[in-house]
BAVEXNU-164048 format. One record per residue: x, y, z of N, C-alpha, C, O in turn. Coordinates in Angstrom, 1 decimal. Each point is the difference from the previous one (the first is absolute). Layout:
BEGIN
[[X Y Z] [X Y Z] [X Y Z] [X Y Z]]
...
//
This chain:
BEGIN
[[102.7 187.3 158.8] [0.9 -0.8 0.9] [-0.3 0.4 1.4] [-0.2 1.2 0.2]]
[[0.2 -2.0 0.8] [-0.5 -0.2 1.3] [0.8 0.6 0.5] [0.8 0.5 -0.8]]
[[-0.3 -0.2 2.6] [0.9 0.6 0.3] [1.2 -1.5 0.2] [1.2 -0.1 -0.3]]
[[-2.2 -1.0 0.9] [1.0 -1.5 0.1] [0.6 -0.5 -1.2] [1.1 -0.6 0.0]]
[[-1.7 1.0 -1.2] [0.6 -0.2 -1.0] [1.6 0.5 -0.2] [1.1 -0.6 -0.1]]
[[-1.5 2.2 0.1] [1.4 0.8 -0.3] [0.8 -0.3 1.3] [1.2 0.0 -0.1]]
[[-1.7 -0.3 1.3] [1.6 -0.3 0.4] [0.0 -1.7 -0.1] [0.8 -0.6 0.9]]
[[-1.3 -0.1 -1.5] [0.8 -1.2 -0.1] [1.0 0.2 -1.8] [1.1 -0.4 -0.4]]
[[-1.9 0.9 0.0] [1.3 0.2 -1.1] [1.3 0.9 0.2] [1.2 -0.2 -0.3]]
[[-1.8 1.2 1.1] [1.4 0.6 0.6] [1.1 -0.8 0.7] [1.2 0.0 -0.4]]
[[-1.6 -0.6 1.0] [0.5 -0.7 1.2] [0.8 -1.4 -1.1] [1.0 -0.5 0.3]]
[[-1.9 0.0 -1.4] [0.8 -0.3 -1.0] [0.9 0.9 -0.9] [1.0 -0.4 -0.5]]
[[-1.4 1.2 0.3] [1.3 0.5 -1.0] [1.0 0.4 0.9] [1.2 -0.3 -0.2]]
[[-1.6 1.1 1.3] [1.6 -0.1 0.5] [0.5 -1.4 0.4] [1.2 0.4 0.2]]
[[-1.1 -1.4 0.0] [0.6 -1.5 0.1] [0.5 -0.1 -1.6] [1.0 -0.6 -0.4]]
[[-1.5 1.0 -0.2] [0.7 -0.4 -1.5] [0.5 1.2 -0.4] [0.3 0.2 -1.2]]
[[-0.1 0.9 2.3] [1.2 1.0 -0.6] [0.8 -0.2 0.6] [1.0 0.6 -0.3]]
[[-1.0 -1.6 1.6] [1.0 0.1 0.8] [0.9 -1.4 -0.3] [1.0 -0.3 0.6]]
[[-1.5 -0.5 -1.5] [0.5 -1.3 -0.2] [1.3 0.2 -1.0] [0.1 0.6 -1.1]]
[[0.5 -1.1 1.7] [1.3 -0.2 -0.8] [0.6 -0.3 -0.9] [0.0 -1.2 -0.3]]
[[0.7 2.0 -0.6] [0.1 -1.1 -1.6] [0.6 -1.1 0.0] [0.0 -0.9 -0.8]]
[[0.7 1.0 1.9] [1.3 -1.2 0.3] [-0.7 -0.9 0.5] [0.6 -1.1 0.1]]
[[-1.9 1.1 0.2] [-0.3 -1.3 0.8] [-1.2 -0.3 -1.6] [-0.5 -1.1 -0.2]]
[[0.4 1.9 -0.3] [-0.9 -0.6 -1.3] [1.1 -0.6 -0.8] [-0.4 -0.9 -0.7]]
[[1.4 1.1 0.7] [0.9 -0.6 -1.1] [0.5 -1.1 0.8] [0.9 -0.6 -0.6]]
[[-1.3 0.1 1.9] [0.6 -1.5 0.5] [-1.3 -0.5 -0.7] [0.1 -0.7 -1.0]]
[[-1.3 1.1 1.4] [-1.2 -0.8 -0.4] [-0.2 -0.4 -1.8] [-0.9 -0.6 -0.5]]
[[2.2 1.1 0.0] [-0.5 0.1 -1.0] [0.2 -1.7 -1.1] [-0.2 -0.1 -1.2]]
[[0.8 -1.0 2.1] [-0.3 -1.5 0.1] [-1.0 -0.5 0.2] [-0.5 -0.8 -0.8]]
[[-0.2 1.2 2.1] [-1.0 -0.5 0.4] [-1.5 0.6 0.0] [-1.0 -0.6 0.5]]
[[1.0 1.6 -1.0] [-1.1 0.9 -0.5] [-0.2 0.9 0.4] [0.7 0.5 0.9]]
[[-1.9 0.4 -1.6] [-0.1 1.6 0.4] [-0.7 0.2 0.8] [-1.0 -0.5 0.4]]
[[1.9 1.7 0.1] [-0.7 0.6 2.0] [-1.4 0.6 -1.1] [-0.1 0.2 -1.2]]
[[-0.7 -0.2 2.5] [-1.2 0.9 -0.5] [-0.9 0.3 1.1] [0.3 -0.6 1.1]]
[[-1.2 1.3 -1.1] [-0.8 0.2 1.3] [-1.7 0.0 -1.1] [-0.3 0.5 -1.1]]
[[-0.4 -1.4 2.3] [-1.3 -0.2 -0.1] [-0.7 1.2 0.4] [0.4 1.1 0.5]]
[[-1.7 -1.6 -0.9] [-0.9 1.3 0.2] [-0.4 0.0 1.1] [-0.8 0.9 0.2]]
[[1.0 -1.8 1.0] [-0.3 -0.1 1.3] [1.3 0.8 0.5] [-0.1 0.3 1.2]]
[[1.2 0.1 -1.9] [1.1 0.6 0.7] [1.3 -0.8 0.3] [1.1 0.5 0.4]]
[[-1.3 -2.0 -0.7] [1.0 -1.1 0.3] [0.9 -0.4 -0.8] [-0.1 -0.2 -1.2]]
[[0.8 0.1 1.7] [1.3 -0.4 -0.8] [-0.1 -1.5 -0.6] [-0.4 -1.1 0.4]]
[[0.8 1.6 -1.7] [-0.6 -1.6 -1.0] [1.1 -0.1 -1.4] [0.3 1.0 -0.7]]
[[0.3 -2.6 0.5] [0.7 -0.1 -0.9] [-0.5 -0.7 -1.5] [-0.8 -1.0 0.1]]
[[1.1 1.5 -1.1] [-0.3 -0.2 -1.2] [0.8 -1.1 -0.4] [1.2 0.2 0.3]]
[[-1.4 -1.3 -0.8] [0.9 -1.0 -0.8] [0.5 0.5 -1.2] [-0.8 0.2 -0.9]]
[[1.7 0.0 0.9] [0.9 0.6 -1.2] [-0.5 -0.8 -1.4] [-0.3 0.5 -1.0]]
[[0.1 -1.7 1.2] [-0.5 -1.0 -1.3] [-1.6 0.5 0.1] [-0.3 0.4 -1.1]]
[[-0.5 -0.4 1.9] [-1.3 0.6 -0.7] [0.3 0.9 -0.6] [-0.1 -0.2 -1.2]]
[[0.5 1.4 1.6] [0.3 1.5 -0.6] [0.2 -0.3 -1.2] [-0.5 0.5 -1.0]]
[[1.6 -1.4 1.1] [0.7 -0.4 -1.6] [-0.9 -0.4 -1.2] [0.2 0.3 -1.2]]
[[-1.8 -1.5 2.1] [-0.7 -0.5 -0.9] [-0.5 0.7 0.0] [-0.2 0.1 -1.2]]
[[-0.6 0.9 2.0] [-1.1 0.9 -0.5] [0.7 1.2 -0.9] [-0.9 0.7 -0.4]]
[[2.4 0.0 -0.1] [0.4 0.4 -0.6] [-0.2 -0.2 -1.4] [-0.1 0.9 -0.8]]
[[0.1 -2.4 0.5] [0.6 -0.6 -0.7] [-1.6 -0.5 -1.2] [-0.1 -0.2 -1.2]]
[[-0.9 0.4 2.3] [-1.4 -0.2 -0.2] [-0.4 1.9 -0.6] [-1.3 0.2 -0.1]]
[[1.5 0.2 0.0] [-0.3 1.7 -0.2] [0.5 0.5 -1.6] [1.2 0.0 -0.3]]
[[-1.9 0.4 -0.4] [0.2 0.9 -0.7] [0.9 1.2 -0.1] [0.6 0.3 -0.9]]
[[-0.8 0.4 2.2] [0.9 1.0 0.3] [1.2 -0.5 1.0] [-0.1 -1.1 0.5]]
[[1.3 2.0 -0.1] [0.8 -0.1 0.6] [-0.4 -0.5 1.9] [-1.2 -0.2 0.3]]
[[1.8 0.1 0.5] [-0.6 -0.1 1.3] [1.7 0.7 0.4] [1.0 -0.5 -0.6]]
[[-1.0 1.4 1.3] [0.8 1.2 0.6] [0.3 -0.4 1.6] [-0.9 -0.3 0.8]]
[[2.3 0.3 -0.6] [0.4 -0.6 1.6] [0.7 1.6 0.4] [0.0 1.0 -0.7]]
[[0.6 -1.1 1.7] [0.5 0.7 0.6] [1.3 0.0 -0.5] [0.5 -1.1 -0.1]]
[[0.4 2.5 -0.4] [1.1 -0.2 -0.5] [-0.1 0.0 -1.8] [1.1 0.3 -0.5]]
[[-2.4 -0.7 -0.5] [0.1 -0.1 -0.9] [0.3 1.5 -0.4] [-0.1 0.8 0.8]]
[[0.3 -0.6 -1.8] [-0.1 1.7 -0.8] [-1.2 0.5 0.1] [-0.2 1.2 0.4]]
[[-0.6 -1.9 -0.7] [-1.1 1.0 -0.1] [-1.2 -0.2 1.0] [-1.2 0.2 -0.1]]
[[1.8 -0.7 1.2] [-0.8 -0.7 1.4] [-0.4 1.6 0.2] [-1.1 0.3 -0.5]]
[[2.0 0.9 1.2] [-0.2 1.5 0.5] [-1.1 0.6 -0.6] [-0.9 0.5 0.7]]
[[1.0 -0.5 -1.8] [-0.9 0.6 -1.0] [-1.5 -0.4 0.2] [-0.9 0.8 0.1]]
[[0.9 -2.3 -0.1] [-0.9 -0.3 0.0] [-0.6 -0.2 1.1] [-1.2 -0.2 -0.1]]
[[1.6 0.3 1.3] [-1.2 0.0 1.3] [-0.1 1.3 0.4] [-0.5 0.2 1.1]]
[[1.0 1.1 -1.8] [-0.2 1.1 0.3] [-1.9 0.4 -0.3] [-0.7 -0.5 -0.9]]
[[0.3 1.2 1.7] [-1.5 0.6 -0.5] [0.4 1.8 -0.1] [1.0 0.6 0.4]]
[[-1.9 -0.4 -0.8] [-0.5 1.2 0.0] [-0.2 1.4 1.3] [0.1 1.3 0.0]]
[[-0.3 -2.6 1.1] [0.2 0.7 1.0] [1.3 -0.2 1.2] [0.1 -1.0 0.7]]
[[0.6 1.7 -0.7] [1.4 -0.4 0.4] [0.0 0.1 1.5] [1.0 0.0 0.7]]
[[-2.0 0.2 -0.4] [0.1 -0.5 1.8] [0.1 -1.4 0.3] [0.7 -0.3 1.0]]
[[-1.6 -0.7 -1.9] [0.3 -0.7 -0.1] [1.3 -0.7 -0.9] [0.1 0.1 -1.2]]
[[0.8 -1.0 2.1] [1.5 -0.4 -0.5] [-0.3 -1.4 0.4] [0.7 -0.4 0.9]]
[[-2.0 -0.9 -1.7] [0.8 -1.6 0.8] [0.7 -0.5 -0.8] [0.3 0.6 -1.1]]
[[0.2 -1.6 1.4] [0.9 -1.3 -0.6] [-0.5 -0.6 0.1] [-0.2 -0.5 1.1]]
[[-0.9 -0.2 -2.7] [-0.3 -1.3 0.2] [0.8 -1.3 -0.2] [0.9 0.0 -0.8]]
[[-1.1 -0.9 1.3] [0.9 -1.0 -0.2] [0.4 -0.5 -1.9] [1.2 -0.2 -0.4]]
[[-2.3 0.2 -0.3] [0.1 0.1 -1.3] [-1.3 1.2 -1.1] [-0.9 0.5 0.6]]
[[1.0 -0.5 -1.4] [-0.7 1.1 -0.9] [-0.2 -1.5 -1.3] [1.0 -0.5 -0.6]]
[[-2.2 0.1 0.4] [-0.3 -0.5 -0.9] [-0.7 1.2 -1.0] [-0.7 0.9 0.4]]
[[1.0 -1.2 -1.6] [-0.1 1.2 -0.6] [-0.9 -0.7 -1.8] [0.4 -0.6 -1.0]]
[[-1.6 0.9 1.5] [-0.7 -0.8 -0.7] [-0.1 0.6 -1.5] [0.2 1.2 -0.3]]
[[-0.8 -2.7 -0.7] [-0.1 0.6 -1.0] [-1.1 0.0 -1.1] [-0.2 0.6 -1.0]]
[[-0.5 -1.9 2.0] [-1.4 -0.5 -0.3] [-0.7 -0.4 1.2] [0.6 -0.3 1.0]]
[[-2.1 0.2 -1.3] [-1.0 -0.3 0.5] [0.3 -1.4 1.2] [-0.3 -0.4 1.1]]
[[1.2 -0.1 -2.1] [0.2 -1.5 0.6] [1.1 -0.1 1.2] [-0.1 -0.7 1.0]]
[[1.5 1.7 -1.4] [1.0 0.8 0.5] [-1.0 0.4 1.8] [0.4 0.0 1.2]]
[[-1.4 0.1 -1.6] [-0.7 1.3 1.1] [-0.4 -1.2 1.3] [0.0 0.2 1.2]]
[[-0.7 -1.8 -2.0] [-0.4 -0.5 0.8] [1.1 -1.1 0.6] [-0.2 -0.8 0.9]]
[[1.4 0.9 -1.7] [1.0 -0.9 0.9] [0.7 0.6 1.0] [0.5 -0.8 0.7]]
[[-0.4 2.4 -0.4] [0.7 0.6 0.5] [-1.6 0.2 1.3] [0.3 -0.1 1.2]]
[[-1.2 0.3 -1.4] [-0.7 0.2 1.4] [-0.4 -1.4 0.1] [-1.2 0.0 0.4]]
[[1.6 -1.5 -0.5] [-0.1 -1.4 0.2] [1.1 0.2 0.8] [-0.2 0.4 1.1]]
[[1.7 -0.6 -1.4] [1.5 0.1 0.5] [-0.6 0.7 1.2] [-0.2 -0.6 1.1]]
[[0.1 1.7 -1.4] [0.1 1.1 1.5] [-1.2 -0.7 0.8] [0.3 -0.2 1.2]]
[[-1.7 -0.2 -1.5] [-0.8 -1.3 1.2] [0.8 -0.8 0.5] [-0.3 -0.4 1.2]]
[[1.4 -0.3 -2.0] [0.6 -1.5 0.3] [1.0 0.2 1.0] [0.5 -0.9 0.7]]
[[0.0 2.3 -0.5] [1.5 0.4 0.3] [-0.3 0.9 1.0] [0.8 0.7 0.6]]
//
C-alpha cells in the first residue's frame, strides 16, 4: 500500500466513524450511506441491496444486523471499517454477483 493509498482510506474511515447512526437510520427509506473507493459519499438503493440479497446463496449483512460486528472484524484490529454491507458468500457464483454489484454500485 502506497503512502496516497493509506491516507485516502484513512481519511475514509474516519468519515465513516464519524457518521452518524441517526442519519443512517433516516436513509434507511431511501438507501444506504456508503463511501466509494475514491473517498465519496455514495447511496445504495435499498431495492438493489434487496435484489442482490435475494440473488446469493449466502446471507448479505447491513449495519445493525447481529452478526454484521463479527463479521467485518479482521485479524488485525488496528484496522476497525464499516462497510456499508458484508455479502457473505457461499459459492463460486455468490463470488461473481457480489464483485458485479460492487462494479455497478
Amino acid at each position: 500500500m502506497n503512502r496516497r493509498e493509506f491516507c485516502c482510506n484513512a481519511a475514509v474511515a474516519g468519515v465513516a466513524a464519524a457518521y452518524p447512526a441517526a442519519l443512517l437510520a433516516a436513509n434507511a427509506e431511501t438507501g444506504i450511506a456508503a463511501i466509494s473507493l475514491d473517498g465519496k459519499p455514495i447511496e445504495l438503493p435499498r431495492a438493489a441491496v434487496r435484489d442482490f440479497g435475494k440473488s446469493l446463496t449466502g446471507p448479505v449483512l447491513l449495519a445493525g444486523d447481529p452478526d454484521y460486528d463479527g463479521a467485518r472484524r479482521i485479524w488485525n484490529g488496528m484496522f476497525d471499517k464499516h462497510p456499508a454491507l458484508i455479502a457473505r458468500c457461499r459459492s463460486n457464483e455468490d463470488v461473481s454477483r457480489a464483485v458485479a454489484f460492487a462494479r455497478d454500485h
